[in-house]
N, C-alpha and C positions, 0 to 999 in steps of 0.2 A: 144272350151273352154276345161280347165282341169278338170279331174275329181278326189276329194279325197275322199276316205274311210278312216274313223275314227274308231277306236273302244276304247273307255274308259272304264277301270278296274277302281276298285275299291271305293272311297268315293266319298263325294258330292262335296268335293274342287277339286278331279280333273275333274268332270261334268263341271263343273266354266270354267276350263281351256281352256279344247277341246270345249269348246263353244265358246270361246274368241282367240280359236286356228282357227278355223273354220270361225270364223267372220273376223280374218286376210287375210287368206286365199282366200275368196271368195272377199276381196278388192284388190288382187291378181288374180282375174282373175279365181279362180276354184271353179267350182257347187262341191256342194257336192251330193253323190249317196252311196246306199246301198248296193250294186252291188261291190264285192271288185275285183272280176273278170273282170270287166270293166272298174277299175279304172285305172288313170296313178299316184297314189299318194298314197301310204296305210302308214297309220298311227296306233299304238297304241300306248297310253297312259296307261302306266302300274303301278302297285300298287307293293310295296316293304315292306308294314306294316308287314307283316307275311309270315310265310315258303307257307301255302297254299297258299297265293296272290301271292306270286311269281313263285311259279308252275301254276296257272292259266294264267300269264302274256306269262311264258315261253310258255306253248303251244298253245295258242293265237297266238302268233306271228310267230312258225313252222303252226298252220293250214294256214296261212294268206299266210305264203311264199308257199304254195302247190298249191293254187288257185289262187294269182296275177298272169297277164297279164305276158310275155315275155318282157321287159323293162320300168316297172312300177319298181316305189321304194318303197321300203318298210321300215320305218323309227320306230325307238323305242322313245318314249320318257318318262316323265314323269318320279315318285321316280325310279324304276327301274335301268333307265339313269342315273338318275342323282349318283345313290350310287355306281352302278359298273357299269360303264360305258367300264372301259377297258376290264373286264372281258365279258361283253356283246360280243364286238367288235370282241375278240379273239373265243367264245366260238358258236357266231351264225355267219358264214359265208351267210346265205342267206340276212342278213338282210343289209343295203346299208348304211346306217346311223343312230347313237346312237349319240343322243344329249339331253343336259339338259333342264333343265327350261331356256325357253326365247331366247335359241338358235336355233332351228328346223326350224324354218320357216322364212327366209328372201326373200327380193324380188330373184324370177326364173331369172337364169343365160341365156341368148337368148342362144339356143339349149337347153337347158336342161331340164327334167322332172322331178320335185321333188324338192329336195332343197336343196341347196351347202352350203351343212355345212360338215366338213369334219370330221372324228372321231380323236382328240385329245384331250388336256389338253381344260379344262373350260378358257375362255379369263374372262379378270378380269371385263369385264362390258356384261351384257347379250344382244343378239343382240334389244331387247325390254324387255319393263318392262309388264312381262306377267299379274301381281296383277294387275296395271290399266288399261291394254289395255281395250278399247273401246268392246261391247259389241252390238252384233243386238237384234232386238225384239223377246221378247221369244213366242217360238210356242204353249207354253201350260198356261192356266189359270196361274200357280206357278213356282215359280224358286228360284233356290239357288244361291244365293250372299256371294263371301269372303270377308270376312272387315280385314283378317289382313293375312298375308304367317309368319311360321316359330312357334318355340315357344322357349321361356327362361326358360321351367321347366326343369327337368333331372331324369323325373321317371325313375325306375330300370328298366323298360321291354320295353323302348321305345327308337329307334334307329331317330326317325324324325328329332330333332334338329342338327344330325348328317350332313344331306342333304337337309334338307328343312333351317338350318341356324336359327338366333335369330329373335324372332318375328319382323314382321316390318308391323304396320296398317297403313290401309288408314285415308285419312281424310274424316270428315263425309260428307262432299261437294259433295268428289266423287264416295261415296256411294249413296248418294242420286240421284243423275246425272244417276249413272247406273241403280237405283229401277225406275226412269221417263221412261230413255228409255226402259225399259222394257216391259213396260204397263200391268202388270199383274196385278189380284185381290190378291196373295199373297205370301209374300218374305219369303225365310227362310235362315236366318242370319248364316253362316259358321265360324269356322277358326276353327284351332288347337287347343287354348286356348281362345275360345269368350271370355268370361268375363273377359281378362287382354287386351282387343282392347282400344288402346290408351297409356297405360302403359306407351312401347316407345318411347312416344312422351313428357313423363310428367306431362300431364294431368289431374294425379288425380285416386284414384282409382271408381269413380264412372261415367268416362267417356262413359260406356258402355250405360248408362240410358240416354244421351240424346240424343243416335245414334236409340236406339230403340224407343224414342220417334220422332225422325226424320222421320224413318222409317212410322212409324203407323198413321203418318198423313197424307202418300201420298199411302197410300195400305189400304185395308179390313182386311187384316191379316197379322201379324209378328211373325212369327216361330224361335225360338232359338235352334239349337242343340250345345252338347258340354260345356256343362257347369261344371270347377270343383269346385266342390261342398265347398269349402271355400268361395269362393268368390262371394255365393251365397247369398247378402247382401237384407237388407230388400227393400232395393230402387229398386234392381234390380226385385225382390220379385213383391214388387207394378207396376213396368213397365213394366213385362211382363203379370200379370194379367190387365191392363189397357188395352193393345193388343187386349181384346177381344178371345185372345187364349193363357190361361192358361193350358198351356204343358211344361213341362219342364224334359230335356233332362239334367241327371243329370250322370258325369262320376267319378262312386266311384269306381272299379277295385276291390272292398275288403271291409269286414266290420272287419274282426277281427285286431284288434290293434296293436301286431306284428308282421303280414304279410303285409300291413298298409304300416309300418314303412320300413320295406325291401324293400316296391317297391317305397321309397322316396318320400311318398304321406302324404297326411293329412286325418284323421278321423278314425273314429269306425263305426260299426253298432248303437251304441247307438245316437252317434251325428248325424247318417245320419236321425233316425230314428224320434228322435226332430223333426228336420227341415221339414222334410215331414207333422210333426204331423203339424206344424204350419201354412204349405203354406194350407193343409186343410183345416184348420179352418177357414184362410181366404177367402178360395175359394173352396167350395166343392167338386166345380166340376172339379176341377184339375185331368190334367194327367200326368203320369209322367213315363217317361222310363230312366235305365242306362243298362249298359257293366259291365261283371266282368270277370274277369283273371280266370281261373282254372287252378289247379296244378304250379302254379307260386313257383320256387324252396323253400322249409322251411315250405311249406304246410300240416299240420297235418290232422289228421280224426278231431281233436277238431275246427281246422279252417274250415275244411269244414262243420261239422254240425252246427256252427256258421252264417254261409252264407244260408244253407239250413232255418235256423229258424228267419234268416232277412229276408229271401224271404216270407215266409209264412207270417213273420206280416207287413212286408211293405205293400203286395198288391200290385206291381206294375201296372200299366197299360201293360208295355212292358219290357223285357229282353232280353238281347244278354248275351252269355255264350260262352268262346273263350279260347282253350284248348293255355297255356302257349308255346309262341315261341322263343327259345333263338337266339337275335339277336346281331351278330357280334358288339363287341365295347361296351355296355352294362353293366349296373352295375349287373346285374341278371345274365351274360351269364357266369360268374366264378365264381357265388353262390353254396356253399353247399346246400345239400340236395333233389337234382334235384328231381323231380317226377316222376315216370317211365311213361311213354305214356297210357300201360293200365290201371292204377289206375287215370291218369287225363280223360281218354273218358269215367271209368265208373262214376265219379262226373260229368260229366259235363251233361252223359245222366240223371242224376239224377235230376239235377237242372234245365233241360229244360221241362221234363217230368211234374216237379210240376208247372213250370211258365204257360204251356202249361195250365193246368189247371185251375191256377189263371186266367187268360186271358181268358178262356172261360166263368169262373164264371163271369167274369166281364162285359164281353160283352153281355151276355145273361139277367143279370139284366137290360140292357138298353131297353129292349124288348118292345114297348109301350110308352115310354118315345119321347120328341121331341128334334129333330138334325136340328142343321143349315150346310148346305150342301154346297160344292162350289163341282160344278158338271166340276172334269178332264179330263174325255172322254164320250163319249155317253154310255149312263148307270152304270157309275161310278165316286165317289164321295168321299169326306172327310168331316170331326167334326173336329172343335179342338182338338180331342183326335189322330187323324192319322197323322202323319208326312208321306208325299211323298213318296213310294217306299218302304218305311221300316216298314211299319205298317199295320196294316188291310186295306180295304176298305170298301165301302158302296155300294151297287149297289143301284142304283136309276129306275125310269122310264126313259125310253130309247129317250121320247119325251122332256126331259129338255134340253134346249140349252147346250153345251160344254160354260165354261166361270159364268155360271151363282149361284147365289146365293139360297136358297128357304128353308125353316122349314117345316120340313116331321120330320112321325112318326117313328119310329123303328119297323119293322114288323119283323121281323126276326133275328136269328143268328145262326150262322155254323162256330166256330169255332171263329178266327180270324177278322171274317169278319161278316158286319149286309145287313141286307135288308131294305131299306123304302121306305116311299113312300107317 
């Protein structure tokens, strides 16, 4: 039997991918192994959102060519691929094949190792439709599901609709089909723009509420990330508090009103600030994490102490803080008043320093208080307040089954992360 090694950069949509890459694969005849050194198939799946992701991708893929096997192939795929693809091709000679979405992996050619797709121009239909491909059982309590590839916005600092193309969602049918075969205790709902899932279809703009009600009656928990924050509607409001896990992943990039506006988005600090007050009200115990731009070109010290005094009175649960990357084609990348690099790392340390804090305060009041747990490995666990991977955890007692549910107290906190038990 063949052996592939995967490795996935970047976000939870391409997690999705190389899962669905892999579940082809192995109906193809190859186990997958850890072991890249022993493979006959090495794959990454690389991230192109930012200058750092793409240096991370880059040398991922020279460490990978240093240690595959002598006639294994080593294969690029994902944004990366899909955006310079020729550049790739020209620029990594170790690498055997650079292919896009839905091209990389067709049925093995008898003699060959890997997979006959040849580096040129994109053919006009992908050799499969990677968004619905079929899907195995997931290995862990939780999993991430795309409901839609692409997006129709055209914020200033984001290059995606360039190569990922205009939104295109599934139907909720075969969302659903994939959260069955799943079998997990809890989904968390992906795409580029979730709350315009359906859009392209027509729909309606309140489509999104009766996917997630779909969702939540065949799972324990339904997790949302990726939410922009207009489209934050009461219903949607009501349907993710009904979930049972009122977390919301809200993507503001800015509070102040003219930088706002230059990065072709909607809101202020003030309106973000409303809306939070409200989902409160309704649900106190709400959590809530965004992303914001730093040094995004036209950024003032007035902008940035703007941001700094949203943070302080929002209280987030979580924050990312992400120094501004000018990318190729981009409404931002031939904007005036660019930021110098050092004056964007010293706000950005600025604004992690105090979330850092906020986030400790926060978690430290939970001290005592009772959590409902879905326990993701042996002695570790998640609340409605932790998204997978990207948020604190819980260490539990070590003797709770993997898979399982249970209301423990809060014995501890360090930081980030609590203790119960």
């Amino acid at each position: 039997m063949s052996r592939v090694h995967l490795v996935t950069l970047g976000c939870p949509k391409n997690e999705v991918d190389s899962e669905k890459l892999l579940g082809r694969l192995a109906a193809e005849g190859y186990e997958t192994t850890d072991d890249a050194e022993g493979a006959d198939l090495v794959v990454v799946n690389t991230c192109a959102f930012i200058e750092e992701a793409r240096q991370e991708s880059i040398d991922t893929v020279l460490g990978l060519a240093d240690v595959k096997a002598d006639g294994s192939r080593l294969v690029v795929t994902g944004c990366m691929a899909e955006r310079y693809r020729d550049e790739l091709a020209q620029a990594l000679p170790e690498v055997d094949v650079v292919a896009g979405f839905g091209e990389a992996f067709t049925e093995a050619r008898a003699g060959d190792v890997g997979v006959p797709v040849s580096i040129g121009s994109k053919p006009a239909v992908p050799a499969f439709d990677l968004l619905n491909l079929p899907r195995p059982r997931s290995t862990r309590p939780w999993a991430y599901v795309k409901v839609a590839e692409g997006c129709d916005r055209a914020c200033g600092f984001c290059a995606i609709p360039s190569f990922r193309g205009p939104q295109r969602s599934r139907s909720i049918d075969s969302i659903v089909e994939e959260v069955e075969a799943l079998q997990v205790r809890e989904v968390v709902l992906v795409a580029q723009d979730l709350a315009a899932f359906g859009r392209d279809q027509g729909v309606g703009e309140r489509s999104i509420v009766p996917l997630v009600e779909a969702v939540s009656a065949r799972v324990d928990r339904t997790r949302l990330l990726y939410l922009y924050p207009s489209d934050l509607t009461d219903a949607l409001i009501d349907a993710i508090c009904a979930t049972g896990v009122p977390y919301f992943d809200l993507s503001l990039q800015h509070v102040s009103a003219p930088l706002v506006r230059r990065m072709r988005r909607w809101g202020n600090g003030e309106k973000f600030l409303a809306r939070i007050a409200d989902i409160r009200a309704r649900q106190p115990d709400a959590a809530f994490r965004s992303n914001f731009i730093v040094g995004y070109p036209g950024e003032t010290e007035e902008d940035h102490d703007q941001l700094l005094a949203f943070v302080e009175e929002a209280q987030l649960d979580w924050c990312g803080f992400f120094a501004y990357s000018a990318e190729d084609g981009t409404h931002a990348a031939d904007l005036d008043g660019q930021v110098p690099r050092s004056l964007a790392a010293e706000r950005l340390a600025e604004l992690g320093e105090l979330q850092d804090e906020i986030t400790g305060r926060k978690r430290d009041l939970l001290v005592g208080s009772k959590v409902t747990v879905l326990v993701d490995t042996v002695g570790s666990g998640r609340s409605h307040r932790e998204a997978p991977e990207i948020d604190g955890i819980i260490s539990v007692p070590e003797t709770l089954p993997v898979g399982t549910v249970h209301d423990l107290t809060v014995t501890g906190a360090a930081g980030p992360d609590l203790e119960a038990s």
